[in-house]
C-alpha positions as CSV (number, residue, x, y, z in Angstrom):
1,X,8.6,-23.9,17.6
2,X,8.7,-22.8,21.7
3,X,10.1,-19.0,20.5
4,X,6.6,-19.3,18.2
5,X,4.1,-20.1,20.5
6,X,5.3,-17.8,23.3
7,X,5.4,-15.2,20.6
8,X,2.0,-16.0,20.0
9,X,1.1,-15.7,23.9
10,X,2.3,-12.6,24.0
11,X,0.5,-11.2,21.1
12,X,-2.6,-12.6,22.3
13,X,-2.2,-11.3,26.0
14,X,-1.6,-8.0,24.9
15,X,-4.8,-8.2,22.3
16,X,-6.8,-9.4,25.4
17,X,-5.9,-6.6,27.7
18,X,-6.2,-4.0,25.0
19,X,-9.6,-5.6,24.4
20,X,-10.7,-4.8,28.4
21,X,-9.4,-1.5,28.5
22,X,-11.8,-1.3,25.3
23,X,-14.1,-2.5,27.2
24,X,-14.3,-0.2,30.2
25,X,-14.4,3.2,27.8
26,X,-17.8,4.5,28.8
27,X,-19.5,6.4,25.9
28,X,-22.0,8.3,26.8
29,X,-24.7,9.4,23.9
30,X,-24.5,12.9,22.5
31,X,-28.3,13.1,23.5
32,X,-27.3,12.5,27.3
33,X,-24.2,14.1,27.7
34,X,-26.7,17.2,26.6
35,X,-29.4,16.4,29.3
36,X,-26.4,16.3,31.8
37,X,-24.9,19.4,30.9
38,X,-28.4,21.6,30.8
39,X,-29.4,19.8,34.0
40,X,-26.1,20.9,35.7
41,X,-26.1,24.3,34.8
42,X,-29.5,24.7,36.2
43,X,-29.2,23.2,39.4
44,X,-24.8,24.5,40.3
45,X,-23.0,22.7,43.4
46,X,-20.6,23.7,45.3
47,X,-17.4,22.7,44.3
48,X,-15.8,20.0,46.5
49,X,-12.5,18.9,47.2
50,X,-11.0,15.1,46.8
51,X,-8.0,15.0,48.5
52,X,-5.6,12.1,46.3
53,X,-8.3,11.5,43.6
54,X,-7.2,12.2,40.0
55,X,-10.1,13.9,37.9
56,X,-9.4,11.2,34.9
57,X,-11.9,8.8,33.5
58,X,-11.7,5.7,35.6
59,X,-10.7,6.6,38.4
60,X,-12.7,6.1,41.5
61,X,-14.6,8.4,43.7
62,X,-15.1,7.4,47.6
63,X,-17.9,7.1,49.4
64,X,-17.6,10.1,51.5
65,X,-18.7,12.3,48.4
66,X,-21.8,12.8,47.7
67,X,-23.3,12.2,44.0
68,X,-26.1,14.2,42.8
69,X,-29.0,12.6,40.3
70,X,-29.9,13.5,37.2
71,X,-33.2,13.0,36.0
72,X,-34.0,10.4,33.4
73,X,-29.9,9.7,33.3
74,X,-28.2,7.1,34.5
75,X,-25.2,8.6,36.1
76,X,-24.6,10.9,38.6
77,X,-22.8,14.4,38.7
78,X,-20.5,16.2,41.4
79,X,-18.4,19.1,41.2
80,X,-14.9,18.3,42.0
81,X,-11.7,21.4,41.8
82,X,-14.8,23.3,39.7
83,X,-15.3,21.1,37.2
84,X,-18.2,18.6,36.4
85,X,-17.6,15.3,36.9
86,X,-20.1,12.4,35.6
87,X,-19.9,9.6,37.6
88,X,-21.2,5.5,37.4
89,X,-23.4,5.3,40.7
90,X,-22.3,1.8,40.7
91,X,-18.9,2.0,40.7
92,X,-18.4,5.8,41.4
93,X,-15.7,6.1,38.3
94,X,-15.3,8.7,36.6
95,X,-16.6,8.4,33.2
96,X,-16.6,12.0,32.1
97,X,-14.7,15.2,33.2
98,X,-17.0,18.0,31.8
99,X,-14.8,21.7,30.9
């Protein structure tokens, strides 16, 4: 009965983490992701350099860079290495790496 119920533990624990990495995927609508990408090619940054920062969805952003607005959007853009990155404002992770 105990090799059962830690069985089931396990099953459940990896469920629930697979359920909050669910959680964090940030899907931005087709409609948005459109308004970013017209918005950004009018108004081009500089490109900027992040020294130890991965560009992959979820990772973090610090402080010391500086995100632009986007009208009528919620997030915020930068370019990091020369490509677009969309960030959360209020986290500053990554939620899309634009080519």
């Amino acid at each position: 009965m105990k090799i059962h119920l830690t069985s089931a533990a396990a099953g459940f624990l990896l469920l629930a983490g697979i359920g909050a990495a669910a959680a964090q995927d940030v899907v931005i609508a087709p409609e948005q992701e459109t308004v970013i990408k017209e918005y950004v090619h009018k108004q081009p940054l500089a490109s900027v350099k992040v020294p130890g920062v991965e560009l992959n969805i979820g990772s973090t952003l610090p402080d010391t860079v500086d995100l632009q607005e986007v009208p009528n959007v919620k997030y915020r853009y930068v370019v990091v290495d020369n490509r677009t990155v969309i960030v959360d404002p209020g986290t500053r992770k990554i939620v899309k790496v634009l080519d």
